[in-house]
N, C-alpha and C positions, 0 to 999 in steps of 0.2 A: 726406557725409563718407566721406573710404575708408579704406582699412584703416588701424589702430594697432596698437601694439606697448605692453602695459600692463606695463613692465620694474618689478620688485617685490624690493626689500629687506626680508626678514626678520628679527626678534630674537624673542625667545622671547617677549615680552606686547606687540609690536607687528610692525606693518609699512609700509613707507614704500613707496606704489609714485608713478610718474611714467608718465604717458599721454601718445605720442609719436606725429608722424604721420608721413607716408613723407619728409619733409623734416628730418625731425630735430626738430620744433619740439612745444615741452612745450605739453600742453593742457588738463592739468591733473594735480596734485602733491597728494598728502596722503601723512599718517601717518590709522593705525587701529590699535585694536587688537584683540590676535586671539582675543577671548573673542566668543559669537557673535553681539553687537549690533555689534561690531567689522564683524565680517569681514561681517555684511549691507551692511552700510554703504559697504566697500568694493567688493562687487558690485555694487551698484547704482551705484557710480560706475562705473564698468567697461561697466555694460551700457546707458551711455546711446549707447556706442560699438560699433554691430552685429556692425562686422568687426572682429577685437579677437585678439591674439595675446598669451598671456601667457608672459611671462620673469621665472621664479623662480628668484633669487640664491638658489645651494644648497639646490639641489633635493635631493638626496642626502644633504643633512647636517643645517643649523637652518630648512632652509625645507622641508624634507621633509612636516611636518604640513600648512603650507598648501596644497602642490603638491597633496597628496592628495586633500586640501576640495575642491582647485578640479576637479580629475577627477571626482570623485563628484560632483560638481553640474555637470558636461558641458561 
């Protein structure tokens, strides 16, 4: 598989991300929420994808908290 793009909508007790490949085609879609069985849950969807690029919908503002998780954990 080669690179994705894991594009992520956040709200404050969830997040909705969509996993895309270089074609545009969704490969897989959930919600999670972002308490921390949540957000494991959504890593590991995420990392079945090696090369993986994430896009956090407001970073800066309601997605700031998640942005930061996902830095601290590489």
């Amino acid at each position: 598989m080669g690179h994705v793009v894991v594009g992520m909508d956040p709200h404050k007790r969830s997040a909705t991300i969509e996993i895309i490949d270089d074609r545009k085609k969704v490969l897989f879609a959930s919600r999670f929420g972002t308490d921390r069985e949540g957000y494991k849950a959504m890593l590991a969807a995420a990392r079945k994808f090696s090369a993986r690029t994430w896009a956090v919908e407001g970073c800066n503002g309601i997605g700031r908290h998640i942005a930061q998780r996902l830095i601290a954990d590489g």
